[in-house]
Structure formats: structure tokens, C-alpha cells
C-alpha positions in Angstrom: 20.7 62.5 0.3 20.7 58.5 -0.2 19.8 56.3 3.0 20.9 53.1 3.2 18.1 50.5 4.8 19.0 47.4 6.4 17.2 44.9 7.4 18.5 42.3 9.6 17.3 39.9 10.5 15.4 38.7 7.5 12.5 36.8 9.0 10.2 33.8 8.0 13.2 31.9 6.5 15.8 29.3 7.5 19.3 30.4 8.9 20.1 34.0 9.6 20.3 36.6 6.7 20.5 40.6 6.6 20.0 43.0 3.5 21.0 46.3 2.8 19.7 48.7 0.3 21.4 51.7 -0.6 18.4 53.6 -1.6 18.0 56.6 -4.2 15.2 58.4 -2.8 12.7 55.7 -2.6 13.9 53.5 -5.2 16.1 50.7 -4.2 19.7 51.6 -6.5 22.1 48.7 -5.2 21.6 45.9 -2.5 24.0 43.8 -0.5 23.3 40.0 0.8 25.5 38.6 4.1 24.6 35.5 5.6 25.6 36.4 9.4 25.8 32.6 10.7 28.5 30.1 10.9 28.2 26.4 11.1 30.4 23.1 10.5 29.7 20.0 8.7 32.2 19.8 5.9 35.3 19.6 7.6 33.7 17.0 10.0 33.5 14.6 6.8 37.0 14.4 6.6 38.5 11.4 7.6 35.4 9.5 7.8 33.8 6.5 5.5 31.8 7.4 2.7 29.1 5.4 3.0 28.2 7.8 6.8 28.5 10.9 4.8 25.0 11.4 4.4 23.8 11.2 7.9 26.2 13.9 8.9 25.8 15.9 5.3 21.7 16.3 6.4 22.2 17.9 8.8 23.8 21.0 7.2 20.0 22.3 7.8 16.9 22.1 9.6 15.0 21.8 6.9 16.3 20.2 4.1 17.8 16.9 5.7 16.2 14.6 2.7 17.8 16.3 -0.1 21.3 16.7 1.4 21.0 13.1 2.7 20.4 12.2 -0.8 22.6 14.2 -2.6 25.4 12.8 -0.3 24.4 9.0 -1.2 24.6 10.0 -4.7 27.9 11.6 -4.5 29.3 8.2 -3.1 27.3 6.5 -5.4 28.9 8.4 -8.1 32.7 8.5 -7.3 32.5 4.5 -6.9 30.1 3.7 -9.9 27.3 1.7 -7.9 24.3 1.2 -9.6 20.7 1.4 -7.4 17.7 -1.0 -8.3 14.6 0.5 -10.1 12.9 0.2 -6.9 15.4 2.2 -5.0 15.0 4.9 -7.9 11.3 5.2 -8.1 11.1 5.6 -3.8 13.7 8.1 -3.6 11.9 10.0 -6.5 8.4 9.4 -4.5 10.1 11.0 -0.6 12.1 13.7 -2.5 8.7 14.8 -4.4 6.7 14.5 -1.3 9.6 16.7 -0.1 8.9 19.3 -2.8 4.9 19.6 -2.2 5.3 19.6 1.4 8.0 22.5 1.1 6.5 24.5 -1.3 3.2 24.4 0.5 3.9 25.6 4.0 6.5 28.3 2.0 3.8 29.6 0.3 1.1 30.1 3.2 3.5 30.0 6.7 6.8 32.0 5.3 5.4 34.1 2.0 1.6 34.6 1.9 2.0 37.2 4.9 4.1 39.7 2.7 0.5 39.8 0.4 -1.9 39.2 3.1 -3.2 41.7 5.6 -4.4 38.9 8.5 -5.8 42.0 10.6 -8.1 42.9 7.6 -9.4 39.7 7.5 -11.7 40.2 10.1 -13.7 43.0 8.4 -14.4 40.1 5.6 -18.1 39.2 5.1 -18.0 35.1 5.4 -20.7 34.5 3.0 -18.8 36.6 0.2 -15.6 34.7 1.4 -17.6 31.8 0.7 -18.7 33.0 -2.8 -15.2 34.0 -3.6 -13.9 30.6 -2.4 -16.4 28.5 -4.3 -15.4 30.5 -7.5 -12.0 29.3 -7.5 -12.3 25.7 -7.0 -14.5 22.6 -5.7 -12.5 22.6 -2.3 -15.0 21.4 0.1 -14.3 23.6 3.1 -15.7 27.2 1.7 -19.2 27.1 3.0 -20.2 30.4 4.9 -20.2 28.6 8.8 -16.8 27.4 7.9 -15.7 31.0 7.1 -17.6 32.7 10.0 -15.9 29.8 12.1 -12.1 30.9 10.9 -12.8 34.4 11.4 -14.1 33.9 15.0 -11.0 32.2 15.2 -9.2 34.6 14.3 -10.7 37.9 16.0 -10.1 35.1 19.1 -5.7 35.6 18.2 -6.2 38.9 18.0 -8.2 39.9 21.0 -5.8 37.5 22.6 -2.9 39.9 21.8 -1.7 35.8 19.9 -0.7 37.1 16.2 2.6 35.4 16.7 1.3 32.4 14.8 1.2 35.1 11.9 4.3 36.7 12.8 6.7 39.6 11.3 4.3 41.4 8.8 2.9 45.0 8.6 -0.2 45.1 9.1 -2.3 47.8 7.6 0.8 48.3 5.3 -0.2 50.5 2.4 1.2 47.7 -0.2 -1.7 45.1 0.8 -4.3 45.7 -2.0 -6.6 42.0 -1.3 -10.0 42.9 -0.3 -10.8 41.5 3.1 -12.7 38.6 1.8 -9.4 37.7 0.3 -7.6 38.0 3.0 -9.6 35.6 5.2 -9.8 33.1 2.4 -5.8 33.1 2.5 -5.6 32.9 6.3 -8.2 30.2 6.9 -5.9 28.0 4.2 -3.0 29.5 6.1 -4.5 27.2 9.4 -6.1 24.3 6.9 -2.4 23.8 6.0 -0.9 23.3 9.2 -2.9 20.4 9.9 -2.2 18.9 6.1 1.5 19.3 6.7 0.9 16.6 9.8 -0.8 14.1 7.4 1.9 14.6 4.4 5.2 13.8 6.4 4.3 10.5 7.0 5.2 9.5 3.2 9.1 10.4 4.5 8.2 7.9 7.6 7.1 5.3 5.7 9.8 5.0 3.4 12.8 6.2 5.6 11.5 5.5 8.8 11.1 8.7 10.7 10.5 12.5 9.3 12.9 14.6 9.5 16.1 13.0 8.9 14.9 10.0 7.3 16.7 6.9 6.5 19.5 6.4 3.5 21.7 3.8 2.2 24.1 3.8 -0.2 23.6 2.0 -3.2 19.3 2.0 -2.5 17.2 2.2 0.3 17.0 1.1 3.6 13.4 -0.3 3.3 12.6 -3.8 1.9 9.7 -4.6 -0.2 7.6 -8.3 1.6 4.1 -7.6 1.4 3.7 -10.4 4.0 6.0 -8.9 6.2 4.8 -6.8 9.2 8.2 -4.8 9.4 8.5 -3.9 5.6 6.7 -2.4 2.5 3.9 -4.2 3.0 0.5 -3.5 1.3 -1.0 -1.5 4.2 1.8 0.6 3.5 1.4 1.0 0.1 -1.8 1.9 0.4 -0.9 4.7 2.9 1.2 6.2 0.6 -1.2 6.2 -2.3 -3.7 8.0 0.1 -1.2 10.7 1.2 -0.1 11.3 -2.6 -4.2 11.8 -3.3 -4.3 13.8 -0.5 -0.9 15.9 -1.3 -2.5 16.1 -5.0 -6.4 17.8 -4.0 -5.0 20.2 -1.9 -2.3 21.5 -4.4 -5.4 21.9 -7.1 -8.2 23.2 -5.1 -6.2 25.2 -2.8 -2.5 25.9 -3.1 -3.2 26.5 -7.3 -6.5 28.3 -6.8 -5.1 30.5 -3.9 -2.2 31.5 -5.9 -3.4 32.7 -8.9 -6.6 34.7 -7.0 -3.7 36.5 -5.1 -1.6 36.8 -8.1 -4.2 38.8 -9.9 -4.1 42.0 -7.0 -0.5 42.2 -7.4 -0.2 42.1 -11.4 2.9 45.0 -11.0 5.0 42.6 -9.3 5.6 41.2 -12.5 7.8 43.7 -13.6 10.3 43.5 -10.7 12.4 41.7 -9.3 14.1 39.3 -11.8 18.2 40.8 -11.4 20.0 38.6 -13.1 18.3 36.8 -16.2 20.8 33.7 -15.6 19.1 30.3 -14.8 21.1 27.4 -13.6 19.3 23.8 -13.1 21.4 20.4 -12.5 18.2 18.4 -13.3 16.3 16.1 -11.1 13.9 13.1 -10.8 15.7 10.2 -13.2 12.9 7.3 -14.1 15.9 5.4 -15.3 18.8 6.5 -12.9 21.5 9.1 -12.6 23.4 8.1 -15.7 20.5 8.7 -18.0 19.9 12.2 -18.2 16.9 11.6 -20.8 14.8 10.1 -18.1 14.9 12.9 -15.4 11.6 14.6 -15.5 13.8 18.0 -14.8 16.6 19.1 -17.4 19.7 19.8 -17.3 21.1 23.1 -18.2 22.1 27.1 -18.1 19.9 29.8 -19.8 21.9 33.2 -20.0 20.2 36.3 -21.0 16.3 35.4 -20.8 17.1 33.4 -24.4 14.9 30.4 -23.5 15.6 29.2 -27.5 19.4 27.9 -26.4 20.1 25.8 -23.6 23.6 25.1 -22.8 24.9 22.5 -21.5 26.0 22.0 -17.9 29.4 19.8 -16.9 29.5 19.1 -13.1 32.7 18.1 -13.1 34.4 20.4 -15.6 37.0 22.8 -13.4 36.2 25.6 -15.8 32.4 25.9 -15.0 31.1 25.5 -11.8 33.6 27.7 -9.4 33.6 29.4 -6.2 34.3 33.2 -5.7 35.6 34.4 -1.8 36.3 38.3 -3.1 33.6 39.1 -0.5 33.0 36.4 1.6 34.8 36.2 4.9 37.1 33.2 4.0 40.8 32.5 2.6 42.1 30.4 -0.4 45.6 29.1 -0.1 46.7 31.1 -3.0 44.6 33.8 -2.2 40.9 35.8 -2.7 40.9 36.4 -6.2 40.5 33.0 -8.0 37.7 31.1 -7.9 37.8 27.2 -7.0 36.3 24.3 -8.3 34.3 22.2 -5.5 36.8 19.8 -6.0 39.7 21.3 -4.6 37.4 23.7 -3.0 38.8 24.6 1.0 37.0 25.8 3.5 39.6 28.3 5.5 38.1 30.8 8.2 39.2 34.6 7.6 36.8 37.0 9.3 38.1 40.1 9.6 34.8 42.3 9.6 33.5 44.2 12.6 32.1 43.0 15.4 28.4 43.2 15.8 25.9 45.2 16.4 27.3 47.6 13.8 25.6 49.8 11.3 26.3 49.2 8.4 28.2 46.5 6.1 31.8 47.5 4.7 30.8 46.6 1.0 33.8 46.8 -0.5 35.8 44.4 1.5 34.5 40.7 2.7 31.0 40.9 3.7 29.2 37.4 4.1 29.7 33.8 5.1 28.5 32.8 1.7 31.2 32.1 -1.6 30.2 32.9 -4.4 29.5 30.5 -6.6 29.5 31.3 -11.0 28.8 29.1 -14.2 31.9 29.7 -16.5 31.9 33.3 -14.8 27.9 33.9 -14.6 26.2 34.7 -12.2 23.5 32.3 -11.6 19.3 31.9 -10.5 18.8 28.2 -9.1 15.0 27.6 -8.1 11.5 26.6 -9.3 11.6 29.8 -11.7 15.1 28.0 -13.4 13.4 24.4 -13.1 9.9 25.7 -14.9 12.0 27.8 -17.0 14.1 25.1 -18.3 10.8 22.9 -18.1 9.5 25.0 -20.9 12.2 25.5 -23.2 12.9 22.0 -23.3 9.1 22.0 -24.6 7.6 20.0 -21.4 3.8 19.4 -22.5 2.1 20.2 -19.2 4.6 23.2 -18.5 3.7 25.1 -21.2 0.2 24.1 -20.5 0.4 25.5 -16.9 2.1 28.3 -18.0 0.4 29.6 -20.7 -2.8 29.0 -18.2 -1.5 31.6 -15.4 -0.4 33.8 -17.8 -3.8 34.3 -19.8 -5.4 34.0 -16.3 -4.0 36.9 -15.1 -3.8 38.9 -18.2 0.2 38.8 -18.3 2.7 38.9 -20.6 5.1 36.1 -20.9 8.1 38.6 -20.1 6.2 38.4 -16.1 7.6 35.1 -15.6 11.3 37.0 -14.9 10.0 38.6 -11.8 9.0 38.2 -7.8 5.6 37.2 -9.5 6.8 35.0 -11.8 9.1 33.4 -9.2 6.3 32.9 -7.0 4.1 31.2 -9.4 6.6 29.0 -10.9 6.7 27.2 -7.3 2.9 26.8 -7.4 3.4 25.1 -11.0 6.4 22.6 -10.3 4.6 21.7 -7.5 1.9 20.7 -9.6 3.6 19.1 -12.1 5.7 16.9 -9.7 2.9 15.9 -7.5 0.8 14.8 -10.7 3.9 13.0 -11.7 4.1 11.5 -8.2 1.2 9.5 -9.4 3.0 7.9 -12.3 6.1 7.1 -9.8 4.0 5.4 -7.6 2.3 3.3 -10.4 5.5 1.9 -11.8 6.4 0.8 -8.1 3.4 -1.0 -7.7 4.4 -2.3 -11.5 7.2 -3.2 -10.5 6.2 -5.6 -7.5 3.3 -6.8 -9.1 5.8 -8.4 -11.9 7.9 -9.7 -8.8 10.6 -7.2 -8.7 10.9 -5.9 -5.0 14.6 -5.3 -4.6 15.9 -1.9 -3.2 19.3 -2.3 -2.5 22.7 -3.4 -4.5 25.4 -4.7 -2.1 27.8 -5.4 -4.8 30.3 -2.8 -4.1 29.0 -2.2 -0.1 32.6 -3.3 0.6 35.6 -1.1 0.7 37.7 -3.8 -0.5 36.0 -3.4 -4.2 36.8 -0.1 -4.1 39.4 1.9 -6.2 42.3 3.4 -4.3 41.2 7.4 -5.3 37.7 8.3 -6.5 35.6 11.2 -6.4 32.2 12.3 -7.5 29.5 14.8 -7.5 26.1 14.0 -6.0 23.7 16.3 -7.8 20.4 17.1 -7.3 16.8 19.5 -7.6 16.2 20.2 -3.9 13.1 22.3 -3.5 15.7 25.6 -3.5 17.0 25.1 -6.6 20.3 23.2 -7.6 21.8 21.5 -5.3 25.9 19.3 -5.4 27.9 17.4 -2.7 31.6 16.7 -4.3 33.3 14.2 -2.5 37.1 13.4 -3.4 37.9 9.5 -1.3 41.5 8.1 -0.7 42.0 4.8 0.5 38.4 4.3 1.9 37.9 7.6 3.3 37.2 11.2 2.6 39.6 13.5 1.4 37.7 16.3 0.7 34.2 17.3 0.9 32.6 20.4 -0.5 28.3 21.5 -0.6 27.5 24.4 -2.9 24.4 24.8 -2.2 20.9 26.7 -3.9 20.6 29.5 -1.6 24.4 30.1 -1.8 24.2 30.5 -5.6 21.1 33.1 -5.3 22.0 34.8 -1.7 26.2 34.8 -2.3 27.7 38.4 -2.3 29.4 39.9 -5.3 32.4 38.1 -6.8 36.0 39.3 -7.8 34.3 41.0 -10.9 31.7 42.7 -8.9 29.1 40.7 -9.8 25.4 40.9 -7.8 24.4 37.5 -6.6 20.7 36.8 -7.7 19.4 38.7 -4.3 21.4 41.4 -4.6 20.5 42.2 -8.4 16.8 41.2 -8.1 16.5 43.9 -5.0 17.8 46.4 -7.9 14.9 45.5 -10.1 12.4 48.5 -10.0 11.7 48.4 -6.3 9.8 51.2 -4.8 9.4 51.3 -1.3 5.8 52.6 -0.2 7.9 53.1 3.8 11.5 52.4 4.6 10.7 52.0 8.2 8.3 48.8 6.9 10.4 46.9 3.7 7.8 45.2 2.7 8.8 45.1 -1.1 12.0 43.6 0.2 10.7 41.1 1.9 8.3 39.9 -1.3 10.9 39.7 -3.3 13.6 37.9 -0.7 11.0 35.8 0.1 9.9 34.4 -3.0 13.3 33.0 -3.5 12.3 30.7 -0.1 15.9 31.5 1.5 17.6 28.7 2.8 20.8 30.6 4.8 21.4 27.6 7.4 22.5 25.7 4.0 24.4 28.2 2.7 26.6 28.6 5.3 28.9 25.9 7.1 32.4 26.1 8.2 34.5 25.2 11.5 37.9 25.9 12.4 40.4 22.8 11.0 41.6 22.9 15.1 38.0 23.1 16.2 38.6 26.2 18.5 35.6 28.1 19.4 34.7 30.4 16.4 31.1 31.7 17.6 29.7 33.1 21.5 26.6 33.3 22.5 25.6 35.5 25.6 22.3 35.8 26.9 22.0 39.4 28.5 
């Protein structure tokens, strides 16, 4: 008899998210995704002026308040045709990368490295072998046999101390961990070096936008200006701040984050061979050296791959109202004229309809309305958004150090190039794009300093700052790469304020439930990718793959009642 295993809530991620697996023995046959939490930003934005949008659009998560901040500016930016300086470009390219290494880094070791690395086997590891194994990999200069022995004392210290909670929500001892212990303490120790590194890294966002998280926007630029004589601006010192964090950002995502990858990727070679689902990738493109209306400058491409073919790649219209739509079929909202047909983001509405049951409950009615994620589709597809999409797209478009990178891990590890659709291959396409944009990072930075050097220090265009300029109706899309995957604010503005306001957002296209066709989101069908699970009562193999997709369900879902009556209450028993 099938079982149906659910696992709620899905931990180490942002926002609140259960699963359920409808199981065929012990082979996963058909998975559901429900985001379970409710919050309002959208509706707020009506009403107010464009040019606040983005310090109340950030704030549609904890997490990724630079890139909804940002793709809020440039749907504003957008609908009203206002050019930004160079300057203004090449800074917000150098905080959203520094977003992106930051991100994927503490991803990798504080929310995914624990579903591959048994921390309580660690301290059967043999420091000078850890040592050996360490120096093997790379030049990093912490891997000498006293730093080792130092972690693990560390370590056996949390344990003793009854303190894993810093390592929280794994299973240890879990017969799916196959890294020797040696391994294992390598990956932990980095686990700790990367806390402190994290500290160092934000500052870039302070520098620039004044504070981390939530830093500083303006539309039409950026709020900083450039005086390097002034004490309250850009200033040299500065600069040379930021030029150390980027080196800094750079070493530890080759000698550690790059290395560490790889060495684990090679114990859990099977793991590329599940987990892929849908074989649709979806990317906005990102990172424009020239500005948002030059699409041949953005170091990330445009476009949709359908069916794996990485020799076509079609062409992506953000504002066509025949591609990008939203499906509600199983999502616990109303259209006006019903369930069935999908919106564009443009007319897209935002109208509470929960009529599921009240939890705790067992199990999921599946065939009615089941999440508080749409469904979003491109021209009816079903869509990945994500590093695997960016690299994907990265290397069809015939990106030199892509296909470099790539062709590296896969002879590494002794895979074929078909690994790359998986949980592995998702994995280690983050590790690569985070390569490839902190090295670009570099180049960014250079043509600042350029730039300042020739007497160009402008950052911000106040030619259309004034409502007055404006046109009487406007709209626009504010598109972007956040770390997640693809991510659009539509904005629709009447008279000098919003209309309408609509986010579709990366972890909505990859976690939303089916649509009116029955199609899987990318969760759902990636779950039904060969998974076998080793113990039903520990998911681990559902957790790897969930994981690798860095869920972001605190994006995904935000919606208030229009009257703003009380939708959501929380007792404390």
C-alpha cells in the first residue's frame, strides 16, 4: 500500500514551506509544493509614489531586500524611461554581485552542506589526514593539522555541550552520508570559517547603500556620491575597502567554496541522475555593463530553453501578455473572472480565497487549491529559474569561462554532461556563477575606478525626478537575476501613483503548485525524479534536492486583505 510522507516544515530555508510525497513503495511517484504563509506588500503599493516603491517592495523578504529594492527602481525606471549614469550602473552591478557571493556562500555551508555532511562523524576524523586532504584541494591557508585538531576540539566542545543547534535539522548517522570523516570535518570547520567571512563581506552593501540589510536606492542611480575629498562620500578610503572585500570575496570562493564543492560532489556522483523534473529553463538576464536597454551588455542572457535543447534559445518578451502568466487552479486565491485563466502581471490581482482546512491537518487536498503560491508559466511552460538556468543559458550562449568551468567539474568528477540536469548539477551550477560573477566583480570595479580617474563621478540623473515630467499612464517591468533565479516587479502608474503592482518572483516559478493543466511546478517534478528514500521517517533525499533550489518561500508569498481585516492568528500555547 502507497504512504504519503509529508514534510512540514521544510527547514534551513526562508519563509515556511511543506512537501508531500505520495510514495510507491520507497520511490517517490508524485509530489506536492504549498507555501503555508501569508504576507502583504503588494496591495500596500497602491496608491503610493513610485519613486517609495522600493523601500516597501524589499521588504517582501528577509533576505533578499537588495534585489527586490532594485528590481523595484528598475520597474519605475522603466515605465518612465529614465536613464541611470555609468556610475550608477557599474555600483549597482558591484552590491547586487556581492549579493550573489555572499548568498550563495552561506547557502551552500549554513542551509545545504548539512543534507551531505554528517557533523557528528566529524569527530572521528584524524586532523592530520584532514590536513592532507585539505592541502590537496587548494592553497587555502588554514589546513594545517593544529588548525584541524583546534576545530574538532571545537566541535566535540558543541557536542558534549548538548549545542548542535548551530548545525541544526539534519540526520545524523543517516545511512545517505557517504564522506569519510576527514571530509566531514574539513566541511564543518569551513562551515564556522564562513560565518566570520560573511561579517567582513556585507560591508560592500554598507559602503555603497549605507547600511546591510536594506540598503539605500534611488530612482534614476544611487544614493551615494563619488568626492574623493569628501569625508561623507566615495572617497578613496572607500574605494579601497571595497577592492579588499572583492579580493577577499574572490580567495575564499577559489580556495574554499570551489574546492569544497567539487571534493563533496565526487561522494555523491548518483545525485546526478536525479532530480531535474522539468527540463524548462527560464532566465530574464542580469548584470548590463551598458544599462537595461542593451541586452548585449548584460553578462547574463536572456532567454527560455525547453526540453534540455541547449542549441535553441528562445527569446523572452517581459511584457508580452501571451508569455509570462499566472495560474491560481491550485493556489488559494480568486481571479475576477475566475480560476481557470492565467493573468499577465500586468492586470495581475491579488484576491484572497482560502477555503482549505484549518491546520494541523494531515494531509493536503491535492485536487483543489493547495498553496499560497500562483503559478506562474512561459507561453504555458512550466519553468526552472536559478543558477542551473543562468549557467545553462551561460553556456549555450557560448560564454568562454562557463564552458571552461563546466567542462572542468564535469571531467573532475568523471560525469557526463547530461549530470548538469540534476540536484548535483543544480548544486554545482551555484558554486560556478558564483565564480564567474565574483571574477567579473573585478572588471566592474576597474571600470569604476576608470571612470573617476577620467573625471566622471556622477551617480544620479534628476531629469525626470519630478512628477510633473511625467506621462499621465505608464507602466513597466523591473527585471532582474536575483541570486534565486529570475526575478520581475510590474508596476502600472496613473497620474503619479500606483495603480497596480504585481512581484512574480524565483521561488514562485520553481515552488508554485500545478496549474489548470496539471502541470508540476519545478519542486514538484524534480521530487519525481528517481528518488529513493533510504528512511521515510528521515527524508533526507528530499531535503537535497529541495534544498539545492535555495527556497526563498517568504518571497513567494505576499497578499493582504484589500480591507486590511485580520487574515492570520498566532497563539502561543
Amino acid at each position: 500500500m502507497s504512504e504519503r510522507i509529508v514534510v512540514d516544515p521544510i527547514t534551513r530555508i526562508e519563509g515556511h514551506l511543506r512537501i508531500e510525497a505520495q510514495m510507491d513503495g520507497n520511490r517517490i511517484a508524485q509530489a506536492w509544493s504549498s507555501g503555508t504563509m501569508v504576507r502583504g506588500i503588494e496591495i500596500i503599493l497602491r496608491g503610493r509614489d513610485p519613486r517609495d516603491a522600493w523601500a516597501f517592495a524589499r521588504r517582501i523578504c528577509g533576505v533578499c531586500t537588495l534585489v527586490h529594492g532594485l528590481a523595484s527602481i528598475r520597474a519605475v525606471e522603466n515605465a518612465l524611461d529614465y536613464p541611470i549614469p555609468p556610475n550608477a550602473q557599474l555600483i549597482r552591478n558591484l552590491m547586487n554581485a556581492a549579493q550573489y557571493v555572499h548568498d550563495h556562500v552561506m547557502h551552500f555551508y549554513h542551509l545545504h552542506a548539512l543534507d551531505w555532511v554528517d557533523v557528528v562523524s566529524a569527530l572521528e576524523a584524524d586532523p592530520k589526514a584532514t590536513s592532507e586532504l585539505a592541502q590537496s584541494l587548494s592553497n587555502y591557508p588554514k589546513s594545517s593539522p593544529g588548525y584541524f585538531a583546534d576545530m574538532k576540539k571545537k566541535l566535540k566542545g558543541f557536542v558534549e555541550a548538548g549545542q548542535l543547534g548551530i548545525f541544526a535539522k539534519a540526520y545524523w548517522g543517516h545511512p545517505a552520508y557517504k564522506l569519510p570523516a576527514e571530509a566531514n570535518l574539513m566541511a564543518v570547520s569551513h562551515y564556522l570559517e564562513a560565518l566570520t567571512w560573511q561579517r567582513d563581506v556585507a560591508r560592500l552593501h554598507a559602503i555603497f547603500g549605507g547600511k546591510n540589510p536594506h540598503p539605500n536606492f534611488v530612482v534614476g542611480g544611487v544614493p551615494c556620491p563619488i568626492d574623493l575629498d569628501s569625508d561623507s562620500a566615495i572617497n578613496a578610503e572607500r574605494l579601497a575597502q571595497v577592492q579588499t572585500i572583492i579580493t577577499r570575496m574572490r580567495e575564499f570562493v577559489d580556495q574554499v567554496y570551489v574546492p569544497d564543492t567539487l571534493a563533496i560532489a565526487g561522494f555523491y556522483k548518483d545525485w546526478g541522475s536525479r532530480g531535474e523534473g522539468l527540463g524548462n529553463f527560464l532566465t530574464y538576464g542580469d548584470f548590463p555593463e551598458k544599462g537595461m536597454d542593451d541586452p548585449a551588455s548584460y553578462l547574463i542572457p536572456a532567454g527560455a530553453i525547453l526540453n534540455r535543447d541547449l542549441s535553441t534559445i528562445h527569446e523572452v518578451d517581459m511584457n508580452a501578455s501571451d508569455e509570462i502568466q499566472e495560474y491560481i487552479a491550485h493556489s488559494w486565491y480568486d481571479y475576477e473572472d475566475g480560476k481557470e485563466l492565467p493573468l499577465h502581471p500586468y492586470a495581475g490581482e491579488t484576491r484572497l480565497n482560502y477555503t482549505g482546512p484549518e491546520p494541523p491537518y494531515q494531509h493536503l487536498d491535492v485536487e483543489q487549491s493547495y498553496s499560497w503560491l500562483k503559478s506562474p508559466r512561459w507561453k504555458g511552460h512550466a519553468m526552472e529559474v536559478g543558477p542551473l538556468a543562468r549557467v545553462l543559458m551561460l553556456y549555450a550562449s557560448g560564454h568562454a569561462q562557463t564552458r571552461e568551468l563546466v567542462g572542468m567539474t564535469l571531467n573532475k568528477l568523471d560525469i557526463p554532461v547530461e549530470a548538469l540536469f540534476s540536484t548535483l548539477g543544480r548544486t554545482a551550477a551555484r558554486t560556478l556563477e558564483t565564480k564567474i560573477i565574483g571574477d567579473t566583480m573585478q572588471t566592474w570595479y576597474d571600470n569604476l575606478i576608470a571612470n573617476i580617474k577620467a573625471g566622471d563621478t556622477k551617480t544620479f540623473n534628476e531629469a525626470l525626478w519630478e512628477p510633473d515630467s511625467w506621462p499621465r499612464q505608464a507602466r513597466g517591468v523591473g527585471f532582474m537575476e536575483a541570486p534565486r533565479g529570475g526575478l520581475a516587479h510590474w508596476i502600472v502608474i496613473e497620474d503619479g501613483i500606483i495603480k497596480n503592482y504585481q512581484a512574480v518572483v524565483p521561488s514562485t516559478w520553481n515552488a508554485g503548485p500545478r496549474d489548470t493543466n496539471g502541470q508540476p511546478g519545478a519542486y514538484e517534478a524534480a521530487l519525481a525524479d528517481n528518488h529513493v528514500l533510504h528512511d521515510p521517517q528521515q527524508p533526507v533525499e528530499i531535503l537535497r534536492t529541495i534544498h539545492s533550489f535555495d527556497p526563498c518561500i517568504a518571497c513567494a508569498v505576499h497578499v493582504t486583505d484589500p480591507q486590511g481585516e485580520e487574515l492570520v492568528k498566532v497563539k502561543v500555547r
